[in-house]
N, C-alpha and C positions, 0 to 999 in steps of 0.2 A: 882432901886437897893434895894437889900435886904440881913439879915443876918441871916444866920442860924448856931448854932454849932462854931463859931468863923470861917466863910466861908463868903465870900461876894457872891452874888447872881445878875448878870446884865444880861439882856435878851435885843436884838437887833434886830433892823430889817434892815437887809442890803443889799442894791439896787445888782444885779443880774447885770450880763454882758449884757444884753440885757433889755430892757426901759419894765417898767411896772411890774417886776417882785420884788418883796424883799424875803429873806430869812431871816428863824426866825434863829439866833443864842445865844446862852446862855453860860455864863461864869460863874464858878465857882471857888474862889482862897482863901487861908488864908488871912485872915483879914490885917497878920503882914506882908506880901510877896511884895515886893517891890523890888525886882530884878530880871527883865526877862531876859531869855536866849532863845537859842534853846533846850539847855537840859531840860529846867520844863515849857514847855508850849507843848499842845498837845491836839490836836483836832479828834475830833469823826464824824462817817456819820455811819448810820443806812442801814438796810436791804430793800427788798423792799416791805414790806407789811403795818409797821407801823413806826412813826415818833422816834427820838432819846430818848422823855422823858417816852418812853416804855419799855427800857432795858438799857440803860447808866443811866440815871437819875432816875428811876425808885427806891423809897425809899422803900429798905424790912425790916422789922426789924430795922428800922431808919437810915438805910444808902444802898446809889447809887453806883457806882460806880463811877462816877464823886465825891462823897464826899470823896470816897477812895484815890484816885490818888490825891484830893486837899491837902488832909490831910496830906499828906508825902511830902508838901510843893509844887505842881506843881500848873501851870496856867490852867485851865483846860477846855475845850470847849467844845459845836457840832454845828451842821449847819442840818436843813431838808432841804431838795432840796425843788425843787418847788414840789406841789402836794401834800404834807407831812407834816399834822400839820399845825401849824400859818403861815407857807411863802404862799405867794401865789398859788391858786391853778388857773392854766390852765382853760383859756376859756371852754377851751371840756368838764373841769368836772361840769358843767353845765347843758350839752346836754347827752338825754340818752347816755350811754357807747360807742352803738352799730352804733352811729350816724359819728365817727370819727375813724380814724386808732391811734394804741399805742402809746401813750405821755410817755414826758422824757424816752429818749433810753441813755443809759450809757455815752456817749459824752455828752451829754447836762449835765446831773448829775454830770460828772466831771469839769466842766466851772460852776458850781454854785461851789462845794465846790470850786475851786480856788479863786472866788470872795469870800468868807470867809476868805482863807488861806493870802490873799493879804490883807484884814479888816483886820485881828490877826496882821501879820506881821508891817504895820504902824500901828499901836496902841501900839504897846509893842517893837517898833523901832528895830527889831532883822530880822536876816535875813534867818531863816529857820524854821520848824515846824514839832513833828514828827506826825503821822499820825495813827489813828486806824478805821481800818471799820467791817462791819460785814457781811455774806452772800454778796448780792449785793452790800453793800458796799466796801466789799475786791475789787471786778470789778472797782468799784469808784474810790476809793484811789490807784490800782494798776495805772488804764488807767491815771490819776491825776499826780502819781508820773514821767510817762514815759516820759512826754511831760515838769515835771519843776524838773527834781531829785536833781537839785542845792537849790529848796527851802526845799527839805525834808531830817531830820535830822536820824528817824528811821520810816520804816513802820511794821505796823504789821496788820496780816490780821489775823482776828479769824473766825471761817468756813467757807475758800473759795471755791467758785468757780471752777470751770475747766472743760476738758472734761468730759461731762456725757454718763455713759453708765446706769444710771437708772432713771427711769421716774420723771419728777418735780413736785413736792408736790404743786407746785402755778398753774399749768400751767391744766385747765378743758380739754383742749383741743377744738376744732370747732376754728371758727374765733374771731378774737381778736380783742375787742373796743378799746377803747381810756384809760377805765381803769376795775376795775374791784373790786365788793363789797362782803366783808369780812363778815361773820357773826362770832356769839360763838362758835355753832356748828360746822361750818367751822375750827374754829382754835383747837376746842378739838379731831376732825377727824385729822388731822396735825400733832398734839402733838403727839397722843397715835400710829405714824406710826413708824414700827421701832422697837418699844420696845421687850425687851426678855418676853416670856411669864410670864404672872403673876407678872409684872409690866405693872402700870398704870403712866399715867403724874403728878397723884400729889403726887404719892409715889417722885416726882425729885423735883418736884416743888407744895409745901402745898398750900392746897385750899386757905387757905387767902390769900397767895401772888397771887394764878389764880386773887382772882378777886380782890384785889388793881390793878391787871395788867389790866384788863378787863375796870375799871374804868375809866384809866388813857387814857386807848387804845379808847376806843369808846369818852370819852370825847376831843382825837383829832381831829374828825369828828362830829362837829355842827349838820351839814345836815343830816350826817348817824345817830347821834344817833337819831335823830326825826322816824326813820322810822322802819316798825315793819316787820320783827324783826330789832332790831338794827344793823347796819353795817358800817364797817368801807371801804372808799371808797382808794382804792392806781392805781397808775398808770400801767399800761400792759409795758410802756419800758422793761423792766428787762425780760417779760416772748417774745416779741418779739427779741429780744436780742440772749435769750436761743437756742430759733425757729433757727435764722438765722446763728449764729456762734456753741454754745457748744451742744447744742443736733446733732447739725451737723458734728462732729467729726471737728472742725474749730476754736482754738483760737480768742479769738476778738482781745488782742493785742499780745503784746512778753515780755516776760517773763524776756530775756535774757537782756532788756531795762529797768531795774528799778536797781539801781544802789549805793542803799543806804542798809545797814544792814536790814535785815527783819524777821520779825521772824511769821511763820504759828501755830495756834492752832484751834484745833477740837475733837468731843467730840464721844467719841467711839461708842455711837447709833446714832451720826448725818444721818438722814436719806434724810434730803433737800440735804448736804455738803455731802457725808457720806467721812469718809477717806482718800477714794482710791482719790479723787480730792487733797485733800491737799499733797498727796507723788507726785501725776503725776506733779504738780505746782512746789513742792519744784525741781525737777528734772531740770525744765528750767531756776531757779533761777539762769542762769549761771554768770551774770554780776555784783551781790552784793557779795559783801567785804564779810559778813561774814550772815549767814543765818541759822534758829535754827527750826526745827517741835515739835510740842507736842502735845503729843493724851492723854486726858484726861477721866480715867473712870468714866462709867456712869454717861454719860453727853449725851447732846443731841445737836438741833440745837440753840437753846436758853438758852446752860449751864448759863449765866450770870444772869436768873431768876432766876434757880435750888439751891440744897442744897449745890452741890458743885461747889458754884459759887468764893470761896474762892481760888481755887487751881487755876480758871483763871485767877483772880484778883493780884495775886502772881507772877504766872509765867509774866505774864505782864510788874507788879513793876520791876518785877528782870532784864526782858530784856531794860526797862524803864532807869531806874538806872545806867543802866552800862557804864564805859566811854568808849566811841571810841577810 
């Protein structure tokens, strides 16, 4: 345990629904905060390329967005699945890539975050959690919320997923291993997709904060960073997933099945997310109480690193905040 800022700081490693696996999770809370609820506790799951303390925790200018949410008095979390960062990584990422079929597919990813969600829950003796994911994690926390919506208080999904009618920014295409290695290059090729002419990615996001991220990102991969070029290694689930259901014109689950307040945000040049997924999602939101979209200018798929990471941080609090 540790303190930063008048925040307490506890990192965990907690045993997975299946023997051998633990998941890294990390807590963030005010010092003075001594009363949990379900309205100020609230956990995070990450995309599928790098671990949570690359854009949730990720300190720009001296603050995360975990310190943001802590600071307005909340309990604040994330959980990596397996393959991601300090939880365990999968036998297969061992073995060349090519030597195994796609690890963690969205099912398994959502049975880790539960075993988090079930950790939070007895520890803070409360009996609900709201929920934020991101890209592949919106998939997460969605397929998560459908199958326990009695343990989720609000979900909120920031650049989701859906049917795709444009090609995926993760997905090289040929056949798919078991996982698949990131480079810099790679991620600056990703970034600058999208953009209006005469923007560039660090016009959104200032070189310094690239490479604090870059830092932060490759020092989640041991292995990769020894290797030249440097690369960050993540698992193919997410891009087999893609393959099998939403490039397929094919929901993975129902939409109409999640059942708590939700609220979509996405970032006007999102080119992984772009838009048109979060309108076509918002559409089958039929079965939650009350449900809210917001398109965010000039932003992208990682507005949360960008300049204006401010206006998601806000819109968030606000839907955060609000009483049922």
């Amino acid at each position: 345990m540790s303190t930063a800022a008048n925040l307490i700081v506890e990192d965990f490693m907690v045993p997975a629904s299946d023997p051998g696996i633990e998941l890294h999770v990390r807590n963030k809370r005010p010092q003075a905060l001594e009363v949990f609820g379900p309205e100020n506790v609230v956990l995070f799951v990450h995309g599928a390329t790098t671990p949570c303390e690359t854009g949730f925790d990720l300190e720009l200018d001296g603050l995360s967005w975990m310190d943001y949410i802590a600071r307005r008095g909340y309990d604040v979390w994330f959980v990596n699945v397996r393959g991601y960062g300090k939880s365990t990584r999968p036998p297969e990422m061992s073995s060349p890539a090519a030597d195994n079929e796609p690890i963690v597919r969205t099912p398994c990813a959502a049975q880790d975050v539960g075993a988090a969600v079930d950790f939070i829950l007895r520890r803070r003796a409360i009996p609900q959690i709201n929920l934020i994911g991101h890209s592949w994690g919106t998939r997460i926390m969605s397929t998560y919320t459908i199958g326990h919506n009695a343990k989720v208080r609000k979900l909120v999904l920031f650049a989701p997923g859906w049917i795709r009618s444009t090609p995926s920014l993760t997905d090289p295409g040929g056949k798919l291993g078991a996982y698949r290695s990131v480079t810099l290059e790679d991620v600056v090729k990703r970034r600058s997709t999208g953009l209006p002419a005469g923007v560039v990615h660090t016009d959104l996001m200032p070189q310094a904060w690239f490479e604090r991220w870059a830092e932060v990102a490759f020092a989640s991969d041991p292995w990769g960073a020894q290797q030249t070029p440097r690369v960050v290694r993540a698992p193919t689930g997410s891009q087999a997933d893609t393959r099998e259901f939403w490039a397929a014109g094919k929901p993975q689950y129902d939409a109409s099945r999640i059942r708590v307040p939700t609220l979509l945000l996405v970032g006007e040049w999102d080119a992984d997310t772009p838009p048109y997924m979060a309108q076509a999602l918002f559409a089958q939101l039929t079965g939650a109480p009350s449900k809210r979209l917001v398109l965010i200018g000039e932003a992208t798929h990682i507005l949360f690193t960008e300049k204006n990471r401010m206006q998601l941080f806000g819109e968030v609090q606000l839907f955060l905040d609000e009483s049922i």
